[in-house]
N, C-alpha and C positions, 0 to 999 in steps of 0.2 A: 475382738472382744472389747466393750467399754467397763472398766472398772472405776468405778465412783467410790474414791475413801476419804473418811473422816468429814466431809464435806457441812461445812460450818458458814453458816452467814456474816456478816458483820454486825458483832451486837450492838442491840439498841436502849434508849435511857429507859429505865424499870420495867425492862421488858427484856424474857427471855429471845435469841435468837431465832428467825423463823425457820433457820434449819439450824439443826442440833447432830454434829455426828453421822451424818449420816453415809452409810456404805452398804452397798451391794455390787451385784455384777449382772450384767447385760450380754450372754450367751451368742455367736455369730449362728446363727439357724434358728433361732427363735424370735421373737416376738415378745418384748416384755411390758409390763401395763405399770406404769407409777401411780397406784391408785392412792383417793386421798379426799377428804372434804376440801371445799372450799376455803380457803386460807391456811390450809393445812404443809404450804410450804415446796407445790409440786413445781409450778414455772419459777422458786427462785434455784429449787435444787438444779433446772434445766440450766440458768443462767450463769448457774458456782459451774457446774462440767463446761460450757462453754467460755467460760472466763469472760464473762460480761457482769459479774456481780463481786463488790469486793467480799473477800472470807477466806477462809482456812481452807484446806484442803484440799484433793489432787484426784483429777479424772483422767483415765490412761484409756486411748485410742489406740487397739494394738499394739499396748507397752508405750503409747509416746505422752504424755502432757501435747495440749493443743498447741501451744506456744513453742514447742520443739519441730510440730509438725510445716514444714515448708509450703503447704498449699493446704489451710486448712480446709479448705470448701470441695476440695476433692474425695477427703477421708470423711468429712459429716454431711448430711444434707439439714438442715434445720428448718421450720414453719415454727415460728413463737408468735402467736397471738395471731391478730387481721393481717391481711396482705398489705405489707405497705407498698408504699412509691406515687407518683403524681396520679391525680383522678385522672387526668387527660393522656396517661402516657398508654398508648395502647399495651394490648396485652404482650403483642411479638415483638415490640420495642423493649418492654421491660426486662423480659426472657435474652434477648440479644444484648441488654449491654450487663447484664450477668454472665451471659455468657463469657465476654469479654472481659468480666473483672476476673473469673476462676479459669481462665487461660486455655479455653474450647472452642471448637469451631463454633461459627454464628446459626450454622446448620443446625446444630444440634436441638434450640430454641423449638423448630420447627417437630424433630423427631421429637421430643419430651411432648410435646401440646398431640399428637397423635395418641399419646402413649395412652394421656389423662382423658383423650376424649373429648378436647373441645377445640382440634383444628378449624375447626368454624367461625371460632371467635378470636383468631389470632388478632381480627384490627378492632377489634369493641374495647373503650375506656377502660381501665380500672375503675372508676366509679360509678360505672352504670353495670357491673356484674352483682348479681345476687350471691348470696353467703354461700351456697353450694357452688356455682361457679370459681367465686374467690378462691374458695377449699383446693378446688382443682389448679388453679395456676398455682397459690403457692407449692402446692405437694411436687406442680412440674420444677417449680423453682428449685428445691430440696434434690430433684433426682437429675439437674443438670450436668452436674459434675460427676456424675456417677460415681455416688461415695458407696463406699463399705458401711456407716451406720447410718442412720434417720434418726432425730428426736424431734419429735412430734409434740406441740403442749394443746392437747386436746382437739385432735382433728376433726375431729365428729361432731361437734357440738354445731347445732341450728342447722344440721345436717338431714333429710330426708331417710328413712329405712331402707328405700333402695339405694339411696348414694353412699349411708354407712355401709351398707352388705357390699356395696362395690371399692371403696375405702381400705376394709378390712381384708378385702381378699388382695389388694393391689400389696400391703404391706406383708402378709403372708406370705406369697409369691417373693418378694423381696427378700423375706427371710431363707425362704426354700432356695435360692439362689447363692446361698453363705452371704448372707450380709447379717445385720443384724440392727434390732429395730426396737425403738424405745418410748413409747407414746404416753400422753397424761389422761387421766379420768379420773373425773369425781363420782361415776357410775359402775355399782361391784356389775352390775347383768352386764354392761359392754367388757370390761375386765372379762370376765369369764366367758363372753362369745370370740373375742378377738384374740386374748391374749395366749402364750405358751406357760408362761410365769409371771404372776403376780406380786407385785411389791408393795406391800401397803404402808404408809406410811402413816403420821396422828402427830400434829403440834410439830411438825419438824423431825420426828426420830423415827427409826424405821420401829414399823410394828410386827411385821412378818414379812417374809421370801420363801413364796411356796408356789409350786407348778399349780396347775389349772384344778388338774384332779383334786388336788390337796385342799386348795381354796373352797371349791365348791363344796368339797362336806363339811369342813368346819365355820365356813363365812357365808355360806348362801344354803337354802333350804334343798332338799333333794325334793323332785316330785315325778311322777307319771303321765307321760301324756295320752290320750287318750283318742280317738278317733272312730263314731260307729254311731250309725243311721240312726238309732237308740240311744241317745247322750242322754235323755231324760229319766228312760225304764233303767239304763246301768247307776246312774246314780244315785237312783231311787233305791235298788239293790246293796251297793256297797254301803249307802249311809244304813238300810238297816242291819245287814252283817255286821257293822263293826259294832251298832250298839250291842248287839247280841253279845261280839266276843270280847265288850267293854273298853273296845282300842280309838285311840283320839284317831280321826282319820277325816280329812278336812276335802271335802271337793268343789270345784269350783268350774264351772259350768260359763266357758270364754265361747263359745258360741253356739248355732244350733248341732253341728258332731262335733265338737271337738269339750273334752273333759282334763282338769288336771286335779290328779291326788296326791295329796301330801297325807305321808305316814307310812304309805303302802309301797309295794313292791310290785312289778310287772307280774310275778309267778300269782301272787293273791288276787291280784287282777282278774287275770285270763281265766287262772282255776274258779272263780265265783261267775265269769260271764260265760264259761262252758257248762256249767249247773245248770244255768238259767233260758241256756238258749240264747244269749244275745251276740249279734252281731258284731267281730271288732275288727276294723280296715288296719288300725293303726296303734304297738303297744312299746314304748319306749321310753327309757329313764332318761329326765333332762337336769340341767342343772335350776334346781329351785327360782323363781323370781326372773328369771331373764325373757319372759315375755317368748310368743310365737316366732319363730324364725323369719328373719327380714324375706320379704318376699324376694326369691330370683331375679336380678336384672333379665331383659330380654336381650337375646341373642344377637351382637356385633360389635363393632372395634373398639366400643366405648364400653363393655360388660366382659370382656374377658381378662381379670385382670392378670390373668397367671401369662396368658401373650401379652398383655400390655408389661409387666414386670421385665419378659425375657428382651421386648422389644427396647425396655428400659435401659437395658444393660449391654447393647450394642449387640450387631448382626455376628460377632468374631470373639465375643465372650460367652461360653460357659461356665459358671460355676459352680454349677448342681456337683457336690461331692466331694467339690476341694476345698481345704482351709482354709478358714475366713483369709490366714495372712497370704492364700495364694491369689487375693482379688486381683485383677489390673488394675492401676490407676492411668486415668487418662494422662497424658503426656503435653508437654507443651506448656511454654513461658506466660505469667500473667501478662495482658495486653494493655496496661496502663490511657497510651493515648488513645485506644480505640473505644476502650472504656468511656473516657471523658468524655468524648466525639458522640455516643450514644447516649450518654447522662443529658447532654447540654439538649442538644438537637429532635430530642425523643419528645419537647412540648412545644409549646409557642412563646415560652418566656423568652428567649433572645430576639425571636421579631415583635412580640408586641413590646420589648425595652428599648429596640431600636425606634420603633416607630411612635413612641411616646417622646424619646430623648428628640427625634428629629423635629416633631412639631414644634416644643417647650424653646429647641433652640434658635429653632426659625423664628418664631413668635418674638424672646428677647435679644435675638438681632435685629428686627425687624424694627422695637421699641428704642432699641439703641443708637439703632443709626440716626429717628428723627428726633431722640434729644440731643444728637452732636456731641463731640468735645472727644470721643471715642477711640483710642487705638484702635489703626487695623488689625494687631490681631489679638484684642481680646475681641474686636467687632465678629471676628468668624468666628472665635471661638464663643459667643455669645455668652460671655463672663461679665457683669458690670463686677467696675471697683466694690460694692458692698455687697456682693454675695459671694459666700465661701468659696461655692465649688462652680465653674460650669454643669449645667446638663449633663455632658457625655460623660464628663468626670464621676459624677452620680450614678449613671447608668451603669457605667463599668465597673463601680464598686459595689454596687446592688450586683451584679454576674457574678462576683468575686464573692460575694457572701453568701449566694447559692451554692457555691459550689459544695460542698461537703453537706449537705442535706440528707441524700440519700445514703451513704454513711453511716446517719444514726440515727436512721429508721428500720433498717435492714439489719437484722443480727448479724448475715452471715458477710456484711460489708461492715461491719462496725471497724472502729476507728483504733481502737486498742489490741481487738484481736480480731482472729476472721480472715474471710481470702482476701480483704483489703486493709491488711494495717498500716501503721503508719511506716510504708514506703515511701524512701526517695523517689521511686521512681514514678508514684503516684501522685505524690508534691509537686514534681516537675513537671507533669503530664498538665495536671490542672494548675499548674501558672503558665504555662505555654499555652493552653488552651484560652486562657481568659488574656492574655497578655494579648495574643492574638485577633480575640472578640474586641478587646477595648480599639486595638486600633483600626479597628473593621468602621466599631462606630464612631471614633473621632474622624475620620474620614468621611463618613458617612454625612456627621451633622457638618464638618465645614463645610462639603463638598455645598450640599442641602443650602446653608449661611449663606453662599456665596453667590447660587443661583436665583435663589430669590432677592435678594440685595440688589444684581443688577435688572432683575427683574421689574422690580419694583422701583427703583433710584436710578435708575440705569448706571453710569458709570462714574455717578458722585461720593459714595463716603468710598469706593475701592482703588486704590492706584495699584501698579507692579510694584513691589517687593525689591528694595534694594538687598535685603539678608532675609534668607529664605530657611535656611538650614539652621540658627539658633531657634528661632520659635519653632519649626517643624520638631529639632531635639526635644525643647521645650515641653512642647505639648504630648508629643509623644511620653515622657518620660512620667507627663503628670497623669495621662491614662491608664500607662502601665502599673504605677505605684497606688494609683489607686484602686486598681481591681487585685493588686499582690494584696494590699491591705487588707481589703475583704476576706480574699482566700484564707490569707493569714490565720485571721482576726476571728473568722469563724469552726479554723479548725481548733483555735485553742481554746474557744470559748463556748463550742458545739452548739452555737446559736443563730444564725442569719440573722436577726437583729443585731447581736451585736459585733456581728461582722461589719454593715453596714453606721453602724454608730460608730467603730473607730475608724470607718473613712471619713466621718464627716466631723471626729474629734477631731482629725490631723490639720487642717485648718483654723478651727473654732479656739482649741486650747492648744497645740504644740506649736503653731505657727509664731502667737507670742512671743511666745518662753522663747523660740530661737531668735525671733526680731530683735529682741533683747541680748540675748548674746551676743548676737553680731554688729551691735549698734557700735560699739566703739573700735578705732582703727584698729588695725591686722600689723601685728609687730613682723611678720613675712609674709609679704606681700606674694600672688602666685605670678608674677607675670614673667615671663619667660618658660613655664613650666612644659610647654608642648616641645620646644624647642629639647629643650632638654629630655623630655622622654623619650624623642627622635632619635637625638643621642647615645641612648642608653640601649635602645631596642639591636635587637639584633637583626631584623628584615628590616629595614629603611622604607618608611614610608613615604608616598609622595608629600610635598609642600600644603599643597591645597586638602590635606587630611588635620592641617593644624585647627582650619574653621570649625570643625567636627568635632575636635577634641576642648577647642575651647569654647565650642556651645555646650559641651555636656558639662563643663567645670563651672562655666556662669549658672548654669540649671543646677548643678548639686550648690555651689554659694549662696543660691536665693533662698529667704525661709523657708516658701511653700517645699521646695525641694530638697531642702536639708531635713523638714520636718517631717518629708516622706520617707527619706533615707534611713534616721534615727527610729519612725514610727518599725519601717521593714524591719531593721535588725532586730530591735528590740521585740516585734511578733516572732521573728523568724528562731531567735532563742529561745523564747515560749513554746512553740512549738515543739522544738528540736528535748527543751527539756521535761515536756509531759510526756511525750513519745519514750523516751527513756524512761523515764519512771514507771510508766506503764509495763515497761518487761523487767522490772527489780519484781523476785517472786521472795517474799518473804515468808 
């Protein structure tokens, strides 16, 4: 059962809240409709139950608050708005690394996209499917996890009549199963063909909670329908009848057999076309204004939703009959790194960044060597003294400031709540992952630097390397710090820009400020310092591990590196304390 109480927006300046109060309940075996005009407050009420929008109030999944629940993407399945994720990321990529964030076999991807209908399309773009297709992957996206509820913010809409009639019966079937299911409309005739219970809402406050029946005789018109080779002769009939018997009686003539009358009843019907001798195939009370029944899908894998529903719900679940609280939940840990591994890898942005970084740094190697005077190894590393960052440094900090994109575009991966909050163990996954990309392609562009260098000069601006291991720490240190930065940068700031702009402050403006600190002498000097950690350690390292340790203390003393070190902590406390904040429930 979802129970939505008190649910209140965050108010805004001389403006009432767009939701005001608002409380109902969402029944396990039904189907309920949050009907509503436009603006009238229905995807923020979705956003207050999801805890994606700040405000008052408190949605209970099965008795839990979302933020109590330990895998929320297993108990809700969510579709809010378009389908996000990369235009390029195929369809079974996107599905696969959801998979992996709500803690399911990769398999599962496969059985969902059967369920919906479009195994066909499992390798076609996200941005080359049409609005009915889209419909379909996010709805498979929602029924991943094989949650107990759905909320749905208006699934049908730019929908076809066969796709809505195949729509409404897949969530039906879902409800028939005990789960229960909560969709948006600004349409009372979809409300009344789809729904079990209606909940209207008006400016943010609820206006009524009434079943189907209820709805349709005080909110929508009762009418007749009518069906007989005679549409013309019966109409012609009943319009003079009622004038006789002085009764408003309204007919309306939707095509050549088919009649609907409003005011009358099937008995005044039938008893005025057996008088008259008229033929009728067809005599039935409908709910006023909701249009002819969507046409029948035709018959297979993709039109039967009540199999596709059960197919939804696993070969070894029934739940026809039990308590909504006796659903299963799927079992199994969130997959953090396999996650990231399918986030990064699912487009072409890691090789078309590598293969930008590698030309850019070949090109100002190549410019550096023939104006001389050049370190060899800023030469590989293709850094002149005036420019902030190398290439690869760039590059890796652009990786690091993707990373957290898909995050917060995706509700049910949002960053605050969702089956991916702000875990450690999702921090870690995506700085190991990117830590790892950056030194993919610092390797990458020296390796690149160094063969065209002799390529080109043959074996003039390159000699052997007397100390090999402080610039190797070096450079490593500055890749990895630069793509933490990004990650950082853009988890506290939910921005890729400005992920990417505090890789390239860390240079521009902190490098200063520390050049300056550190300009004047060191009243404790560090030297001797490895010697002494030797000392101190308790497994005795080898001798030649001191070059190691004092490459990485020369690298943390130099500005670029202290300025990366200072920028890290200082994100990574940012981080650590909107993460917290975000679960203070006030």
């Amino acid at each position: 059962m979802l129970q939505a109480i008190g649910l209140t927006s965050a108010p805004r300046r001389d403006k009432p809240p767009i939701v005001d109060d608002l409380t109902f309940e969402v029944c396990p075996g039904r189907v309920t409709a949050l009907l509503g005009e436009a603006g009238s407050g229905k995807t923020t009420a979705l956003r207050l139950m999801l805890e994606l929008e700040p405000g008052r109030g408190v949605a209970y999944f099965r008795g839990r608050p979302l933020h109590r629940i330990p895998h929320p993407g297993r108990e809700v399945g969510v579709l809010l708005g378009e389908l996000p994720g990369h235009p390029a990321r195929t369809v079974r990529n996107q599905l696969r690394m959801l998979c992996a964030a709500a803690g399911v076999p990769g398999s599962r991807a496969d059985a969902v996209l059967e369920v919906v209908g479009i195994a066909g399309l499992r390798d076609q773009r996200l941005g080359s499917l049409s609005v009915g297709m889209a419909r379909r992957v996010g709805l498979a996206a929602a029924l991943l996890a094989d949650p107990c509820t759905l909320l749905l913010d208006e699934p049908a809409t730019g929908l076809s009549p066969r796709e809505q009639n195949w729509m409404h019966g897949l969530l039906r079937s879902h409800a028939a199963l005990g789960g229960a299911v909560l969709f948006t409309t600004a349409d009372p005739k979809e409300a009344a063909r789809a729904a079990d219970q209606v909940v209207t809402i008006q400016g943010g406050r609820l206006v009524a909670d009434q079943d189907v029946a209820r709805f349709a005789r005080t909110r929508l018109r009762p009418r007749v329908a009518v069906r007989t080779p005679h549409a013309a002769r019966l109409a012609d009939v009943l319009g003079r009848e009622a004038r006789a018997d002085r009764r408003a009686v309204e007919i309306v003539e939707e095509s050549g057999s088919r009649l609907s009358v409003y005011g009358s009843s099937c008995a005044e019907i039938g008893e005025a076309a057996f008088r008259h001798g008229v033929l009728v195939h067809q005599l039935a009370d409908e709910t006023g204004d909701t249009g002819a029944p969507a046409p029948a899908p035709p018959a297979g894998p993709d039109a039967d939703a009540k199999t596709a529903a059960e197919a939804a719900a696993g070969p070894d679940r029934a739940r026809a009959g039990r308590p909504a609280s006796a659903v299963r939940r799927v079992g199994g840990p969130l997959r953090p790194v396999r996650y990231e591994l399918r986030r990064v890898f699912g487009t072409a942005t890691p090789v078309l960044t590598a293969a930008v970084v590698t030309v850019v740094s070949v090109v100002t190697a190549v410019l550096m060597a023939r104006a001389g005077h050049a370190p060899q190894h800023r030469l590989l590393a293709a850094w002149p003294d005036r420019v902030p960052l190398p290439p690869a440094a760039v590059g890796a900090g652009l990786l690091g400031a993707l990373a957290f994109g898909e995050e917060y575009r995706y509700p049910a991966l949002a960053a605050d709540r969702g089956t991916v909050p702000r875990r450690m163990g999702l921090l870690l996954a995506k700085l190991g992952v990117c830590a790892a990309l950056a030194l993919l392609l610092g390797a990458l562009a020296v390796t690149a630097d160094a063969a065209v260098l002799r390529l080109v000069f043959d074996h003039g601006p390159l000699r052997p390397p007397a100390e090999w291991i402080s610039p190797a720490a070096s450079w490593a240190g500055l890749l990895i710090g630069c793509a933490w930065a990004g990650v950082l940068a853009s988890g506290v700031f939910r921005s890729a820009t400005a992920g990417l702009a505090a890789v390239l402050a860390v240079p521009v403006m902190v490098v200063p400020l520390v050049s300056r600190a550190l300009a004047g002498p060191s009243a404790y000097p560090a030297s001797g310092l490895a010697a002494r950690l030797r000392g101190l350690s308790f497994a005795q390292w080898p001798p030649e591990a001191d070059r190691l340790v004092l490459g990485t203390l020369r690298v943390m003393t130099q500005p670029v590196g202290t300025a990366l070190l200072l920028s890290l902590t200082v994100l990574l406390c940012a981080y650590g304390f909107t993460g917290l904040r975000s679960r203070v429930r006030w």
